[in-house]
C-alpha positions in Angstrom: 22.2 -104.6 -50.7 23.4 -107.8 -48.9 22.5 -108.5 -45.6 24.9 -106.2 -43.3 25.8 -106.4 -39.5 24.9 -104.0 -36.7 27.6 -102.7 -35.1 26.6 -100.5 -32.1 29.5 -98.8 -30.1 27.8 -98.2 -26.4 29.8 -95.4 -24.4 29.1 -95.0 -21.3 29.9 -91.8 -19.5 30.1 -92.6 -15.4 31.2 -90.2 -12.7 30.4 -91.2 -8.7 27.8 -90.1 -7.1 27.2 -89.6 -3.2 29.3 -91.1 -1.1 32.8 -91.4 -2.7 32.6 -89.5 -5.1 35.6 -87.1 -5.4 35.9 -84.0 -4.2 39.1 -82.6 -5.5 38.8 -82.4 -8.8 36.7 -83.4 -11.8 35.8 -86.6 -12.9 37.2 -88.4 -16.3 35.3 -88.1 -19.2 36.0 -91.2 -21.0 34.1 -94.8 -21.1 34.0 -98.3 -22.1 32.5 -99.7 -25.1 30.6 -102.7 -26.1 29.1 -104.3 -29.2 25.4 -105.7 -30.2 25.2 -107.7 -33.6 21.9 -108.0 -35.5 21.0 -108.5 -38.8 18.5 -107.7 -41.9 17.9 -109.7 -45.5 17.1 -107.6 -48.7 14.9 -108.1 -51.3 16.1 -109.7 -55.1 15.0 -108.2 -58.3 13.2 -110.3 -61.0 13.2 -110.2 -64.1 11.9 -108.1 -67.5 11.4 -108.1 -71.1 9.8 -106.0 -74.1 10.5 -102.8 -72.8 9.8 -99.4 -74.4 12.5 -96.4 -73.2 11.2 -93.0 -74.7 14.2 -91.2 -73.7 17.0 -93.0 -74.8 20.0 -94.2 -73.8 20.8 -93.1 -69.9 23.3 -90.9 -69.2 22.1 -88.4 -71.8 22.9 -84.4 -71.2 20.0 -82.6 -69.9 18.7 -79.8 -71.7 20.5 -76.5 -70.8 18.2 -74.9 -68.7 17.8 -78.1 -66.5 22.2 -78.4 -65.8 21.5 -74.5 -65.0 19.0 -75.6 -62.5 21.2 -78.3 -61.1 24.2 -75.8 -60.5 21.9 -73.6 -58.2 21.1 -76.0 -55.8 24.8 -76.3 -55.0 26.0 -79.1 -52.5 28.8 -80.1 -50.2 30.5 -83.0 -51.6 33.6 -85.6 -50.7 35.9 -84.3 -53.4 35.6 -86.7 -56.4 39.5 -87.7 -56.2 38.7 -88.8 -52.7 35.8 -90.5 -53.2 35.9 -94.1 -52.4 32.7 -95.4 -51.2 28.5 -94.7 -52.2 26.2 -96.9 -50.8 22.7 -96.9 -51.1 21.4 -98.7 -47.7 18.3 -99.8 -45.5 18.4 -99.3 -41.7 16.6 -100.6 -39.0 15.2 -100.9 -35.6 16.8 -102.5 -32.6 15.6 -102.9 -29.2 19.2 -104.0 -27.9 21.1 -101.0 -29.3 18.3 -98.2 -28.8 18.4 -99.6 -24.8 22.4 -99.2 -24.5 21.8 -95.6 -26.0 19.1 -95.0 -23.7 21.8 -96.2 -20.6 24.2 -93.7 -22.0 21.9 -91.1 -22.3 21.5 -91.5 -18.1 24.8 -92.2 -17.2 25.8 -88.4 -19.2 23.4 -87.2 -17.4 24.1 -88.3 -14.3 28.1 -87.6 -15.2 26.8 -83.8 -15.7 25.1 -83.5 -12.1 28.2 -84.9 -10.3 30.4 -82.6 -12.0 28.3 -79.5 -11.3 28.2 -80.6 -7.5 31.6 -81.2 -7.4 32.0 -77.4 -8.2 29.4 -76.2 -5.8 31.0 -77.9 -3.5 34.2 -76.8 -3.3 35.6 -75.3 0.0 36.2 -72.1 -1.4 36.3 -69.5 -4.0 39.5 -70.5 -5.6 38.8 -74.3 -5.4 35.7 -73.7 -7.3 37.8 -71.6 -9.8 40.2 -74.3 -10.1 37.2 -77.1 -10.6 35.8 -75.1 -13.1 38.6 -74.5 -15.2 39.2 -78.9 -14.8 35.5 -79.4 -16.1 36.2 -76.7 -19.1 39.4 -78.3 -20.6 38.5 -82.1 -19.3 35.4 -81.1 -22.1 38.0 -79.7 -24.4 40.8 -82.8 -24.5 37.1 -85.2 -25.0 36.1 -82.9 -28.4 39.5 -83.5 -30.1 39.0 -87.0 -28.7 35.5 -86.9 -30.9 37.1 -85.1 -33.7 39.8 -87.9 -33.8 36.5 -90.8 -33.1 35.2 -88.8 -36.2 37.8 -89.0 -38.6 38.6 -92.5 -38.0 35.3 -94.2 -38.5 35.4 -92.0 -41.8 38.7 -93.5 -43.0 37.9 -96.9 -42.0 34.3 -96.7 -44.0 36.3 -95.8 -47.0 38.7 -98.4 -47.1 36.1 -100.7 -46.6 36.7 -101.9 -42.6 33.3 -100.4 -41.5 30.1 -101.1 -42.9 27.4 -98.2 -43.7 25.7 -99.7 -40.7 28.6 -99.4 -38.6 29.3 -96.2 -39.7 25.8 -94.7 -38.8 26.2 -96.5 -35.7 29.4 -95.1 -34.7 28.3 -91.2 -36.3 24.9 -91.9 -34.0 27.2 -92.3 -31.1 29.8 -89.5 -31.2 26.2 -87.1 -31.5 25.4 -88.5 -28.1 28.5 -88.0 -26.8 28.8 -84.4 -28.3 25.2 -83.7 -27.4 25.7 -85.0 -23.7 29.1 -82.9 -23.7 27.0 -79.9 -24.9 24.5 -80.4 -21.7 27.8 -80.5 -19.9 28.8 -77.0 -20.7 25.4 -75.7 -19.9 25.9 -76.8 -16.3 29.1 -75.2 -16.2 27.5 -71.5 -17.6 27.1 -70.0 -14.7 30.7 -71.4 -13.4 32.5 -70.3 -16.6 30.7 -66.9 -16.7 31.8 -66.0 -12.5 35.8 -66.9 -13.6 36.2 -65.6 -17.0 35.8 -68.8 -19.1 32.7 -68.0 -21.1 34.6 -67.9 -24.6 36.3 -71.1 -23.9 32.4 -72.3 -22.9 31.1 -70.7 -26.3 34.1 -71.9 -28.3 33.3 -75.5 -27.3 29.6 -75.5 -27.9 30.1 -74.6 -31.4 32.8 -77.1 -32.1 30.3 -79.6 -30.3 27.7 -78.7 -33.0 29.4 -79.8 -35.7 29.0 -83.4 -34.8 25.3 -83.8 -34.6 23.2 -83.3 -37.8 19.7 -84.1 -39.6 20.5 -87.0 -41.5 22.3 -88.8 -37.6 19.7 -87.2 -35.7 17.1 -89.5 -38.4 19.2 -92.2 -38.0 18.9 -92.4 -33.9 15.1 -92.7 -34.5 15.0 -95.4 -36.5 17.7 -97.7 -34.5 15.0 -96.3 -31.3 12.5 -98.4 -33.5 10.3 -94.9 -33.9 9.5 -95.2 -37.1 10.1 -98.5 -39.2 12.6 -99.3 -42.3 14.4 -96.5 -43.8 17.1 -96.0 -46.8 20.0 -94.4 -45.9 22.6 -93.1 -48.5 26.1 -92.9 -47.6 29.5 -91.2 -49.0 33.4 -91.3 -47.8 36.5 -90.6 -49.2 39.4 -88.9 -47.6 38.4 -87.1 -44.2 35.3 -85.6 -46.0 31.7 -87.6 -45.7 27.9 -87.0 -46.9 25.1 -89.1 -45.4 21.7 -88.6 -47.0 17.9 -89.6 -46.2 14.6 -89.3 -46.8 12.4 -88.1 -43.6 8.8 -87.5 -44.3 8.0 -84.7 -47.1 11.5 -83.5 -46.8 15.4 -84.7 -48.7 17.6 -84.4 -45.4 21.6 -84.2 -45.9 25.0 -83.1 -43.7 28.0 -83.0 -45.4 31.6 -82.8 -43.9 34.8 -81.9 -45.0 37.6 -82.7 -42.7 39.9 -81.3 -45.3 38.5 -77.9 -44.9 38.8 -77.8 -41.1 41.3 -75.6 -40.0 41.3 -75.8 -36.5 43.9 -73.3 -35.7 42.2 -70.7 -36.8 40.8 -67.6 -34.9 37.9 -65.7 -34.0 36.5 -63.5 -37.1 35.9 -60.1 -36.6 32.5 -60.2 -37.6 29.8 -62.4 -38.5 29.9 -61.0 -42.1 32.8 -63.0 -42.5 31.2 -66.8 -42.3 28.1 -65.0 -44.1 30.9 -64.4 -47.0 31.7 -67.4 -47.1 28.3 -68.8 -47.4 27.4 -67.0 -49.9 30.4 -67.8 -51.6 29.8 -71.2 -51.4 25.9 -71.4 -52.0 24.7 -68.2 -54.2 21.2 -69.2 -55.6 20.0 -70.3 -51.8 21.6 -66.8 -50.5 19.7 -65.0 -53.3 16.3 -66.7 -52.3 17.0 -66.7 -48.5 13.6 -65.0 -47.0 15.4 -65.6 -43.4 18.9 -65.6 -41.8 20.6 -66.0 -38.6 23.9 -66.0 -38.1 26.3 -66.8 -34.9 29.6 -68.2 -33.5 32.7 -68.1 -31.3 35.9 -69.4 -31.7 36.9 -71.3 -34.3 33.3 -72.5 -35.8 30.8 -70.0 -37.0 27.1 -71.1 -38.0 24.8 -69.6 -40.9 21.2 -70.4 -41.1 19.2 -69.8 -43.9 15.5 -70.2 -44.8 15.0 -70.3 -48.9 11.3 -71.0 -50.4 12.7 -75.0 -51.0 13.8 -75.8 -47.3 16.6 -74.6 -45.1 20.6 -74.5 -44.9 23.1 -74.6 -42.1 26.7 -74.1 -42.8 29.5 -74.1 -40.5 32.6 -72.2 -41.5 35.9 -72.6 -39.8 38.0 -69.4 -39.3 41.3 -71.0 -40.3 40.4 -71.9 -43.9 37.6 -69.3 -43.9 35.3 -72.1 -46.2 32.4 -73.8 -45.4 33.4 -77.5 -43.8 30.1 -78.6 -43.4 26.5 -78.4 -44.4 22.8 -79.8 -42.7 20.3 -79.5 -45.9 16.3 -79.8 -45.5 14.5 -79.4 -49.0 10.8 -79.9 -49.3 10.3 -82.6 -51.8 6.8 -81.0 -53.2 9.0 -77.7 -53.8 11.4 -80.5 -55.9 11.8 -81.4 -59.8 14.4 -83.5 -60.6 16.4 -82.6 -63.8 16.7 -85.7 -66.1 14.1 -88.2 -66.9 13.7 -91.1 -68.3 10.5 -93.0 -69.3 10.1 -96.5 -70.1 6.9 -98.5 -71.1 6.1 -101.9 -70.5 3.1 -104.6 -69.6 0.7 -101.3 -69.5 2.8 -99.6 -67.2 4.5 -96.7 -67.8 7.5 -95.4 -65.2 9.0 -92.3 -65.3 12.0 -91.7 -63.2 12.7 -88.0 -62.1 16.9 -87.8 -61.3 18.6 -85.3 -59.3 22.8 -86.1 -58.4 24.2 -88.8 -56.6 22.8 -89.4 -53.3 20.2 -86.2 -53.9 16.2 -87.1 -54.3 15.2 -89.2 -57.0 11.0 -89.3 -57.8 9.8 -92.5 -59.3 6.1 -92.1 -61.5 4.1 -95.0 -62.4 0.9 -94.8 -64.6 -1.1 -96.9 -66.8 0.7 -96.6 -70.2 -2.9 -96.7 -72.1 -4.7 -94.1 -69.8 -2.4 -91.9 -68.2 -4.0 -92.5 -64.9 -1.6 -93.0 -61.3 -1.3 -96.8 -60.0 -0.9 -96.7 -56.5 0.6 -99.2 -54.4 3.7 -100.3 -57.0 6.4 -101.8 -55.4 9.1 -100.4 -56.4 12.9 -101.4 -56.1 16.4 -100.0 -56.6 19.1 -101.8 -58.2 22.9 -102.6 -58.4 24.5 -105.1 -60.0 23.0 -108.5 -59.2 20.9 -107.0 -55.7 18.1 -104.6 -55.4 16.8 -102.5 -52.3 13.0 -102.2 -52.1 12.5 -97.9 -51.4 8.6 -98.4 -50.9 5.3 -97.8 -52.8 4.0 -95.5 -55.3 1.2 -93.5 -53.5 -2.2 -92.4 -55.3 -0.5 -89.5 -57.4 1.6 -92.6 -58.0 5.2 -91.0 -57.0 7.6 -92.5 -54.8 10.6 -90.6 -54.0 14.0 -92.6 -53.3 17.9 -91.8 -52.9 19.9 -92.0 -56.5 22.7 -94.2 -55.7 26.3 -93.4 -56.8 26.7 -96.2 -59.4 24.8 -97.1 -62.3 21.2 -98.5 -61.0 18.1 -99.6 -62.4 14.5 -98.9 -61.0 12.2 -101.2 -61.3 8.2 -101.7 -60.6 6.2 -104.1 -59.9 2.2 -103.6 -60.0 -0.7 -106.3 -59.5 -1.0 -109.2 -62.3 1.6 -108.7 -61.5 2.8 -106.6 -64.3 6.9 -105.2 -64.2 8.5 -102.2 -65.4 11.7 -101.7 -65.5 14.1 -98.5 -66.1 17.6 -99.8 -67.0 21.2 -98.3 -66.9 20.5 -95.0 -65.4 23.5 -93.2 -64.5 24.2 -90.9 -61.6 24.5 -87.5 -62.6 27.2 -85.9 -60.6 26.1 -83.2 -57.8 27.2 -79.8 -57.8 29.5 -78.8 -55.5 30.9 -75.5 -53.8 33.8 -74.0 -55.0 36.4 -75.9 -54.1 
């Protein structure tokens, strides 16, 4: 990919503390912003010839049993008439953003101690009633604020006025927000439980949850500079989003679909009722589940499953009774990617392992002659006219990547150096819930 801006969006959340602070009523939640600029270069693919594909054409229909497998592991996905952007990405450190988010990380904090002693303060019993119920809905008006933030930043990445980069940035930042919101409520427990606002306080944390997630959570790290380049795969279309990554041994993903939030709903009956619609949505993982919990108020509801592959959360909405968004960990030794394709060339033979668009993609390189692993191929993903290095093969000689969402290449390049290169490989397409 071509060299892409930073954008960082800093919010700070400030309240007074000591001496001036108010006393009368709750302080504002909102903040100002600024912006930090940085930028990366990415590497450019070379070159080929007298290649040997066992496999044929790409694009070809897996074998039955493989597009049965494929339809178990059901996904999340932006709706394919919405979908208007895949990107296949590297992120990065940097010190100047990971310090600004470390600031706004005190300042909530700070905000949240203020707030709480302005209750405790109060004069009386009433006063502290009344403060309370000004900290509840001050945190209320902020999460349709976020939910607005969110929406945004997911139209404006589809029509192409935020880069991925940006729009990780800006997803990074309403999770602090949410996250410092959620501490918020917390100090406000006992509060909310002495005047009757406990399922205003519960209603809120849930709708909090929904804007943090594994893939964001990922993302933080790396702009914290805790662990070093990273590829990042991103989808938008509509009000619906998927980001996607790969975090150690595991394939991380959150999906959300804004057109599948009903927020008017109300409270279900029963827990069975997001359950149903889990199941619904994901049947082979609720089959295999060997663990479940289950929980909720309001207008979100949260199902947590562990399967022998990984783990699932979903987060059903009362209003449309559906799933609107999912947080996927799969183990990537538990994984085989349907489709292959195999191609031989200067005594290197690759073998690429697909999945679906922005699921896990496993990249094998041996010597064509022996059959034996070559570890340490550097191995490269590309589009077009640019390529993204994803790493290098290890000493089973695998490397796992992200499949992009447009036709891409893989290529490899060994000591000699010798090059191998798999052309023309086309996404399969995931498979989604029922929509």
């Amino acid at each position: 990919m071509k060299a892409l801006p930073v954008i960082v969006v800093i919010l700070l959340l400030t309240v007074p503390v000591g001496a001036g602070a108010p006393t009368g009523s709750v302080s504002d939640l909102s903040g100002e912003s600024a912006t930090v600029t940085t930028a990366a270069s990415s590497p450019q693919m070379t070159p080929a010839s007298d290649r040997s594909d066992l496999t044929g054409q790409a694009g070809e229909s897996a074998p039955p049993s493989q597009l049965e497998n494929r339809s178990a592991a059901r996904v999340l996905t932006v709706p394919s008439a919405q979908l208007a952007q895949t990107n296949l990405d590297r992120q990065h450190g940097d010190l100047a953003s990971a310090i600004s988010a470390d600031v706004s990380r005190v300042n909530n904090r700070l905000s949240s101690v203020a707030v709480r002693e302005q209750i405790r303060s109060a004069p009386d019993s009433d006063e502290r009633e009344i403060r309370t119920l000004d900290a509840v809905t001050q945190i209320e008006q902020a999460e349709v604020s976020l939910n607005r933030r969110q929406r945004d930043a997911i139209t404006a990445h589809s029509q192409g006025e935020l880069t991925d980069r940006e729009l990780f940035a800006e997803m990074g930042m309403i999770a602090l927000r949410a996250n410092a919101l959620r501490d918020r409520l917390n100090t406000l427990r006992p509060f909310t439980e002495e005047y009757g606002l406990e399922p205003r306080r519960l209603a809120l944390e849930f709708r909090l949850q929904t804007y943090d997630g594994p893939v964001r959570s990922h993302a933080q790290r790396v702009v914290r500079g805790e662990t070093g380049l990273q590829a990042f795969y991103v989808e938008t279309g509509g009000e619906s989003m998927t980001l996607a990554a790969l975090v150690g041994d595991q394939y991380v993903r959150e999906s959300f679909r804004g057109d599948r939030w009903d927020r008017s709903g109300t409270t279900f009956e029963s827990l069975r009722e997001a359950e149903n619609a889990t199941q619904e949505a994901y049947p082979a993982t609720w089959d295999s589940q060997t663990d479940r919990e289950s929980t909720g108020a309001g207008t979100v509801y949260r199902v947590g499953i562990t399967h022998p592959r990984g783990s699932l959360t979903t987060f059903v909405g009362t209003g449309s009774e559906r799933v609107f968004k999912e947080h996927q960990r799969l183990d990537l030794a538990e994984l085989t990617p349907d489709t292959t394709r195999t191609v031989i060339e200067e005594g290197l033979q690759a073998t690429v392992n697909r999945s679906y668009r922005g699921g896990p993609a496993r990249v094998t390189v041996r010597d064509s002659e022996t059959g034996d692993p070559i570890e340490g191929v550097v191995v490269t993903v590309g589009i077009g006219a640019e390529s993204t290095a994803v790493g290098q093969t290890d000493a089973d000689g695998m490397v796992w990547t992200l499949e992009p969402g447009q036709t891409y290449r893989i290529q490899g390049v060994a000591d000699g150096p010798s090059v191998v290169r798999v052309d023309e490989i086309t996404p399969t397409k995931p498979s989604p819930t029922a929509d």
